[in-house]
PAMI-668234 format. One record per residue: z, y, x of N, C-alpha, C, O in turn; residue in three letters. Coordinates in pm, whole numbers, padded with zeros to 5 digits, always signed. Atoms other than C-alpha are relative to their C-alpha. Layout:
// PAMI-668234
ZYXZYXZYXZYXALA
...
***
This chain:
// PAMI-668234
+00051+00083-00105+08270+05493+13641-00140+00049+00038-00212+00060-00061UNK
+00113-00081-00047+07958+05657+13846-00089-00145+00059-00031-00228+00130UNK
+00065+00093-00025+07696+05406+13900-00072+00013+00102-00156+00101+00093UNK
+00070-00065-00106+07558+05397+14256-00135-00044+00067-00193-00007+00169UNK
+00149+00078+00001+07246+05180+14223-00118+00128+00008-00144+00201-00087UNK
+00141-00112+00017+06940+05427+14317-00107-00066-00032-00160-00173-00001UNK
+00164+00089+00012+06642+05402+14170-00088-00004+00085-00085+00067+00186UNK
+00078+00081-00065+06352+05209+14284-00124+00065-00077-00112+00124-00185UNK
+00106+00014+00026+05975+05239+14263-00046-00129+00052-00017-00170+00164UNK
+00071+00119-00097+05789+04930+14330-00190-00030-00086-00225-00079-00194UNK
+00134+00044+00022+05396+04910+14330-00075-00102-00046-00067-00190+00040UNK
+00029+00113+00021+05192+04641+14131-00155+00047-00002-00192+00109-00101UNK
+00131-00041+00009+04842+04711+14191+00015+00169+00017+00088+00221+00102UNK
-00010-00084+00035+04782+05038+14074+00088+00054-00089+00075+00171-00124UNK
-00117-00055+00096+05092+05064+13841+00133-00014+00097+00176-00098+00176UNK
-00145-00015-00030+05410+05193+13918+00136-00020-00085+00172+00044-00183UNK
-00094+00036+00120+05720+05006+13792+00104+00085+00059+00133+00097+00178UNK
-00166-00084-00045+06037+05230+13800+00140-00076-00039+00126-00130-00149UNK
-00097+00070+00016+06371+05068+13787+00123+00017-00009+00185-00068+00056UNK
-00133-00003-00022+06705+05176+13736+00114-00081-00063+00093-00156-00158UNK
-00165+00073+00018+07080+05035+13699+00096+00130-00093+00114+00246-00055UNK
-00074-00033+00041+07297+05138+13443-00087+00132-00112-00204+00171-00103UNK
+00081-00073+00074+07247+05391+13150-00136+00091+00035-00182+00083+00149UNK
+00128-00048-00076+06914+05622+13157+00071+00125-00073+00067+00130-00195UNK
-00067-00122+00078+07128+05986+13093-00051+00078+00149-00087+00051+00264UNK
+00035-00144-00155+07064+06312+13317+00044-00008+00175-00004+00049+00273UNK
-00004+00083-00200+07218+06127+13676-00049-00077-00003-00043-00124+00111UNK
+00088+00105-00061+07010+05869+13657-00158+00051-00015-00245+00036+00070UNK
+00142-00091+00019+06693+06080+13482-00070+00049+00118-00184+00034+00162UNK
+00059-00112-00132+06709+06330+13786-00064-00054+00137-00146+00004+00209UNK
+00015+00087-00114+06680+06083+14052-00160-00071-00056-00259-00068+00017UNK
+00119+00061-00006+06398+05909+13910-00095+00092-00060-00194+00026-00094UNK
+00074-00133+00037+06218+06227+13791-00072+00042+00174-00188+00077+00197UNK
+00030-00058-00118+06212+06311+14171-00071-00119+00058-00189-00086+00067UNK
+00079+00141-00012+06075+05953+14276-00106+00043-00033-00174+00094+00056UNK
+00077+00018+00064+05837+05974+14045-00118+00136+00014-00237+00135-00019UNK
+00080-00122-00071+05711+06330+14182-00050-00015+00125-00157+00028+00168UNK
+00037+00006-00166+05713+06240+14534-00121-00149+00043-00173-00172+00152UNK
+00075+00130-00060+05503+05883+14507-00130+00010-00122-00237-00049-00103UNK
+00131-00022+00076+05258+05963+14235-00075+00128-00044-00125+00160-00152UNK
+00117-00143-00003+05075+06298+14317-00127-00088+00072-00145-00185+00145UNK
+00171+00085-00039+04701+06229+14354-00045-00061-00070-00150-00009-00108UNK
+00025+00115+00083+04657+05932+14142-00001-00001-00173+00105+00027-00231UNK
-00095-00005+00167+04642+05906+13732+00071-00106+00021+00045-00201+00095UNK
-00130+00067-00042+04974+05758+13700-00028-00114-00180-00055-00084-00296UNK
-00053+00101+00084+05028+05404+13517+00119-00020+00054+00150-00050+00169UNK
-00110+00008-00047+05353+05407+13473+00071-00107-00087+00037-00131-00203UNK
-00074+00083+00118+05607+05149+13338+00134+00001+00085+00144-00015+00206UNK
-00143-00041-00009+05996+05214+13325+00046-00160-00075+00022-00192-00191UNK
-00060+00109+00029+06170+04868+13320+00131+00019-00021+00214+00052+00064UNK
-00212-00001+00044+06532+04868+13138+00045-00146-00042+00096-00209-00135UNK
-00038+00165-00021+06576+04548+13215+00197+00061+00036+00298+00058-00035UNK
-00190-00065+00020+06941+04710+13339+00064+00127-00061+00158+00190-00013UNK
-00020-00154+00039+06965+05013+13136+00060-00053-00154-00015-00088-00245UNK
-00062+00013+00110+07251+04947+12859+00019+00093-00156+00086+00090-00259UNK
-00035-00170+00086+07196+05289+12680-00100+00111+00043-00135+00134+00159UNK
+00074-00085-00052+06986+05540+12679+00010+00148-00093-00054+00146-00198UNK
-00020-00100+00038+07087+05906+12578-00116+00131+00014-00216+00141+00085UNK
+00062-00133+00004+06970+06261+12488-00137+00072+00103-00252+00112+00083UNK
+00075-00038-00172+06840+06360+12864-00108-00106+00018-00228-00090+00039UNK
+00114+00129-00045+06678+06027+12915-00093+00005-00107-00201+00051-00072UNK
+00096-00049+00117+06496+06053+12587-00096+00091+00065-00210+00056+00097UNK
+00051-00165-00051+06401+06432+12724-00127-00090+00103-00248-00107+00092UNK
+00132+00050-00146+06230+06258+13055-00095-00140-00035-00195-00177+00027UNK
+00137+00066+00022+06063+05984+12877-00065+00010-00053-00161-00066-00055UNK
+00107-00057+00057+05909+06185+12667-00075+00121+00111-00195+00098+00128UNK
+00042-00041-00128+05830+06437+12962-00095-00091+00052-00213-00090+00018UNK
+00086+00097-00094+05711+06151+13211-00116-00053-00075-00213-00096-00014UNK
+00085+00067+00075+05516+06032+12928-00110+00105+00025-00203+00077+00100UNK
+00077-00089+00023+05337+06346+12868-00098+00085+00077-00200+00140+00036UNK
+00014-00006-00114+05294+06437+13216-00091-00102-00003-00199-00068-00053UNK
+00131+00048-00011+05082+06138+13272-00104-00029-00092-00220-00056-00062UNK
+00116-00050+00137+04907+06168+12939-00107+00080+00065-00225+00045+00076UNK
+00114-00157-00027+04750+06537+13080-00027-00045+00120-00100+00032+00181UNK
+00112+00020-00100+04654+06337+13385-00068-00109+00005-00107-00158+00110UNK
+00084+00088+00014+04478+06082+13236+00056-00129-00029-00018-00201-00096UNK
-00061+00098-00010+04704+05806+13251+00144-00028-00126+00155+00033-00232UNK
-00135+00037+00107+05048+05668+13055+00114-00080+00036+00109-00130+00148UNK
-00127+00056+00001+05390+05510+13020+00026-00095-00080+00022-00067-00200UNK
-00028+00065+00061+05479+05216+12918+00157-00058+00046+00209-00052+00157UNK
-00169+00054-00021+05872+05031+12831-00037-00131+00058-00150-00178+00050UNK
-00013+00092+00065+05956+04745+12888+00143-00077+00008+00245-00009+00020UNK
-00167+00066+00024+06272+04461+12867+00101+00142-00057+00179+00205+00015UNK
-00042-00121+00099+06401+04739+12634+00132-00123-00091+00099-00236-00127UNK
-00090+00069+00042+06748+04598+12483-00015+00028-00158-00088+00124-00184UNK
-00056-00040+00124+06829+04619+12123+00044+00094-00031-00013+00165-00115UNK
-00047-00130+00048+07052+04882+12109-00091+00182+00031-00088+00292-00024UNK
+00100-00087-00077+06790+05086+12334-00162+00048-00067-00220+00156-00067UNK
+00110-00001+00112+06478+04982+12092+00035+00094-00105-00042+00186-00131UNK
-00029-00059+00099+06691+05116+11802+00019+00189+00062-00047+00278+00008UNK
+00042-00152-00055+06737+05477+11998-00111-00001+00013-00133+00115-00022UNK
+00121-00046-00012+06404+05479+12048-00111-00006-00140-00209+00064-00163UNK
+00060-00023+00112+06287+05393+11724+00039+00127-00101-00035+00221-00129UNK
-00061-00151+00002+06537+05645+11570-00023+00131-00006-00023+00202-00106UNK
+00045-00132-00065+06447+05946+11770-00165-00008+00013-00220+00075+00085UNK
+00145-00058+00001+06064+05904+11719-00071-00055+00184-00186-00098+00196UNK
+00045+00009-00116+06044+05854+12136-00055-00189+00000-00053-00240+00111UNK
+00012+00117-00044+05943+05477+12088-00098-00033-00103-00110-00141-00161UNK
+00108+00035+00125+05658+05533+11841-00115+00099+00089-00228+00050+00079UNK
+00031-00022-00145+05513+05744+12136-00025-00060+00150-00123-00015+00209UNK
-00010+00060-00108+05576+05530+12460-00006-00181-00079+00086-00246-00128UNK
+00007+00204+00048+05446+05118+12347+00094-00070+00130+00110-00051+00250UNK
-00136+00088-00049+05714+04889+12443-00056-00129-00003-00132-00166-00092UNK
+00029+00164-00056+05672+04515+12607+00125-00046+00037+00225+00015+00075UNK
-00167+00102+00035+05935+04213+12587+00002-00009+00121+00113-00034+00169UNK
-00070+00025-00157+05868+04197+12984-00134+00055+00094-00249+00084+00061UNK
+00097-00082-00086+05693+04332+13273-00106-00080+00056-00164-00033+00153UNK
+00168+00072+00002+05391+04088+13291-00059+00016-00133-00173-00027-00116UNK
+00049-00038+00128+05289+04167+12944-00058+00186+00013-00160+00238-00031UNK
+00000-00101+00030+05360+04519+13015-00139+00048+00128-00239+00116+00104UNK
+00124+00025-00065+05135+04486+13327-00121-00039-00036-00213+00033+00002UNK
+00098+00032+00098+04895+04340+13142-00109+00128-00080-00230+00148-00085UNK
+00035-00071+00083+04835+04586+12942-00066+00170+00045-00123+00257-00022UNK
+00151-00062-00091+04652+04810+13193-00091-00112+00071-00085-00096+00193UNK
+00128+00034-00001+04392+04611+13247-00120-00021-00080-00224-00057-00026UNK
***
């Protein structure tokens, strides 16, 4: 089943929340990899990736949130999770990528947390 929800950026101040539907694997990665190139050149990037609908999160997606992370690291800025599921926390604890990127129970906390 191909999921046809595109991702979203949506502006909160100066942070950018990213948003996608359905797992976070290499077709949904690529799409918001390119987003995320085209709306935050110029700026150090606060970024926060909401998996509020993201049931799973594999290999590739791992790859780009450690990427995206690192990327705005070397320009000053960072990545934060948040609404991160259970099974999604445990991949990320797991694989090391969620001891790296700080995780919030919801995206006013996670907002929060640039200021």
């Amino acid at each position: 089943m191909t999921n046809t929800s595109l991702p979203r950026i949506e502006k909160h101040g100066a942070v950018h929340v990213l948003r996608s539907s359905g797992p976070l694997r290499s077709e949904t990665a690529v799409p918001l990899d390119e987003l995320t190139s085209r709306t935050m050149t110029g700026n150090t990037p606060a970024v926060i990736v909401d998996l509020t609908d993201t049931p799973l999160i594999d290999g590739s997606g791992l790859e780009w949130l450690s990427e995206l992370s690192e990327r705005c690291c070397h320009r000053g800025g960072c990545v934060r999770l948040c609404n991160v599921n259970e099974l999604c926390a445990d991949i990320l604890r797991i694989t090391g990528v969620g001891a790296r990127i700080e995780s919030f129970t919801d995206l006013t906390r996670a907002l929060g947390s640039f200021a």
